[in-house]
N, C-alpha and C positions, 0 to 999 in steps of 0.2 A: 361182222359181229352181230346184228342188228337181224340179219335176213334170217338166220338160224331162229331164230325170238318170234320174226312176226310184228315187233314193234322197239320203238326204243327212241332217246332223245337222237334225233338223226338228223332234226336240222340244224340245232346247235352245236351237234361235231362239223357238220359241214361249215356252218358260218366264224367259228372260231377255230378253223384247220390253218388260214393265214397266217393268223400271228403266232398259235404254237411252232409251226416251221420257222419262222424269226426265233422267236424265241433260244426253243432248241438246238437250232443248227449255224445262230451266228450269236448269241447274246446271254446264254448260260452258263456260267463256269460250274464244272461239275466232271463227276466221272463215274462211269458206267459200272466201273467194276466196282463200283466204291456205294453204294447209296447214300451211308453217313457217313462218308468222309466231311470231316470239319471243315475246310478251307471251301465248302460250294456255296453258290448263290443259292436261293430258294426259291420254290416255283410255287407260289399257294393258291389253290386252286380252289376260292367260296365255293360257287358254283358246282357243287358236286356231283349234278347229275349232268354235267358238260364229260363227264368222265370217259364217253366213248371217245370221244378225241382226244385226251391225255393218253387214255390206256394205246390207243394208232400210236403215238408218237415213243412212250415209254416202250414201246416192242420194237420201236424202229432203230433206238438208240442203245439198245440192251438191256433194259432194268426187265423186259420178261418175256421169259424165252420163250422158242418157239412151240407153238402147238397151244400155251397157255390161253391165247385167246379165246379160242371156242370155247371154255369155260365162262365165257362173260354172262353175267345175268343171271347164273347158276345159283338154288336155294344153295346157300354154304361155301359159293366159290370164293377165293379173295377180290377179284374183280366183280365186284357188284357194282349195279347201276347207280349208283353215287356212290364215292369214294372213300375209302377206309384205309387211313395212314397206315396198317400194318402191309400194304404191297409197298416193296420199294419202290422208291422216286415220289411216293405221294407225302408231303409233309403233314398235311391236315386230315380229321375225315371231316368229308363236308355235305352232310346231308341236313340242315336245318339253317336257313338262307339268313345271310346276314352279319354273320360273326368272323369270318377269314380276313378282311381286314383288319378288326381290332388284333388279331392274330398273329397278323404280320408287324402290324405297328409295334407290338412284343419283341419280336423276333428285330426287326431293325434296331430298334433300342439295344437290347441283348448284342449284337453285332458291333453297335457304337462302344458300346461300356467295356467291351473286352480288344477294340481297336481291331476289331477283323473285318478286311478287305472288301468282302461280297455285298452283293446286293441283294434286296427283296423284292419279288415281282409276284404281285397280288393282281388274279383276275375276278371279277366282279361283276353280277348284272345290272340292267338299267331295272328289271323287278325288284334287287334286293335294294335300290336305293330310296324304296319305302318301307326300309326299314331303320329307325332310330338310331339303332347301334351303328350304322356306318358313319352315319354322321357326326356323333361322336368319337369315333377312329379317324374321322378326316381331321376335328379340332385339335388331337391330342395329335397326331402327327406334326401337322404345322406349327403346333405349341412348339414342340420340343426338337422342330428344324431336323427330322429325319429324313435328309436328303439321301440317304440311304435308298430308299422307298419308293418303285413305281407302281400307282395304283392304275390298271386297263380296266375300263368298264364296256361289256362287250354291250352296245346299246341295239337291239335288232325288234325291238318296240313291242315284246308279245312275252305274258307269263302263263299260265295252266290253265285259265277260260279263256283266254283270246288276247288283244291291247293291253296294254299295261292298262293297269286302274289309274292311279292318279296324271298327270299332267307334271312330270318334272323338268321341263324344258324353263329356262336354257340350261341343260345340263353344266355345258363345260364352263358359263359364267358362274355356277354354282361352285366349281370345286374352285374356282380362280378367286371365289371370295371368302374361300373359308381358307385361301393361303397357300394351297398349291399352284406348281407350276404345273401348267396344262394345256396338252393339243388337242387338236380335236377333227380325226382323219378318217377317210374310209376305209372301213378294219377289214375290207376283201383285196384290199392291195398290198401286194409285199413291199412294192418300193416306200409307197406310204408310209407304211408300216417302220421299215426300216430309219428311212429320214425322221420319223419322231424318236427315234430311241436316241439317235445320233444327236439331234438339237438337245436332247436333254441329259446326254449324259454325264457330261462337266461341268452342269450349272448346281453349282453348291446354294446350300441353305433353307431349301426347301424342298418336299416329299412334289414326286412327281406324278403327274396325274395323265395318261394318253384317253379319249373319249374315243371308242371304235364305231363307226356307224356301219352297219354288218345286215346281211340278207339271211334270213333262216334257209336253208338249204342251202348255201350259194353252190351253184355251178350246174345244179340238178333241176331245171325249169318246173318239173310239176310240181317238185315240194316246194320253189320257191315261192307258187299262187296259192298255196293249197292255204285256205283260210284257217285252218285250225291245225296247228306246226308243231305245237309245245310237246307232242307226245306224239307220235308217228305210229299210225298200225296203216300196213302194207300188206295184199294181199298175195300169198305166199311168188303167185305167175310175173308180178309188176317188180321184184327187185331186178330183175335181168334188165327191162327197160329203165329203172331209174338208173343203171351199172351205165348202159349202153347212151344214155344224155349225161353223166358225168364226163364217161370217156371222149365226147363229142365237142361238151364246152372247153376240154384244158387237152385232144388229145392234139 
């Protein structure tokens, strides 16, 4: 999707490829043919410019067919580079960082109140948790015991000029003290990945929190060092080498 463009968020699809394959392929109830079918879990996805790797996965599972993709990034296409609820499978649009878990936290409640089955699974950066508002979506979830609710914060330590700006460590004691329940795993491992959902799936009472600690690019070595990752331009000759160290780290 990325190569056609020339640039594009390409390390955070790479660093957050693990857990959507968890996700979508062992831990979402949902159905392909259905987009709003009632009876699904939710997949809200803050982070809206993570969107090349949703839209990878939403092509993989059926919500968009084939050929759709090379429209990505298009002035006017539905797949634009941050997410716009009107393509199916995306519940939210999420282009102004911050607000998709209070979102979720809505949507869990909603779920509670009407005694439906699903769950909420809300992903999130380690950027937007300088932002205010999640931190009040973390108080109001643990207020109101939406064990419904896992929040993933994909933490891989870099926002749009380089590091994260403030110093939020320790993360995962942060969300354990506003009341969730919370692991805190290397979010490039699937077994990892897996065994957090699994410890947390039956523990009622409180909104659950997994902390990812994640590589920008993973598996792609040059993007992994490339100091400045948040927005990727690639020189048209280099996607075949970055294709050809993808294929090398997982073939």
């Amino acid at each position: 999707m990325a190569a056609d463009k020339g640039e594009g968020y390409v390390a955070q699809g790479m660093d957050i490829a693990d857990l959507l394959a968890v996700v979508y392929f062992r831990e979402l109830n949902y159905d392909a043919d259905d987009a709003e079918w009632e009876g699904r879990d939710r997949f809200v996805l803050s982070i809206g410019h993570y969107s090349i790797a949703l839209y990878a996965v939403l092509y993989r599972v059926g919500y968009i067919p084939e050929g759709k993709l090379d429209e990505f990034g298009l002035n006017g296409a539905d797949l634009a580079l941050s997410t716009f609820d009107d393509q199916p499978g995306v519940e939210i649009t999420g282009g102004s960082l911050g607000h998709g878990l209070g979102q979720a936290v809505g949507m869990a409640l909603g779920y509670r109140l009407d005694k439906h089955p699903g769950r909420i699974i809300c992903t999130l950066s380690d950027g937007e948790l300088q932002e205010g508002s999640v931190w009040e979506a973390a108080m109001a979830a643990a207020s109101h015991g939406v064990d419904n609710l896992v929040a993933i914060v994909d933490c891989n330590g870099i926002q749009a000029d380089g590091p994260t700006v403030l110093d939020m460590e320790p993360i995962a004691e942060k969300w354990r003290s506003f009341g969730w329940d919370t692991r805190e795993i290397d979010g490039n491992n699937v077994e990892a990945i897996m065994g957090a959902f699994d410890e947390l799936r039956d523990r009622d009472g409180k909104p659950k929190a997994i902390i990812l600690r994640t590589t920008p690019g993973k598996g792609i070595p040059t993007l992994e060092h490339r100091e400045r990752a948040h927005f990727v331009r690639v020189d048209p000759g280099e996607w075949t080498s970055l294709r050809e160290e993808l294929e090398n780290s997982y073939g």
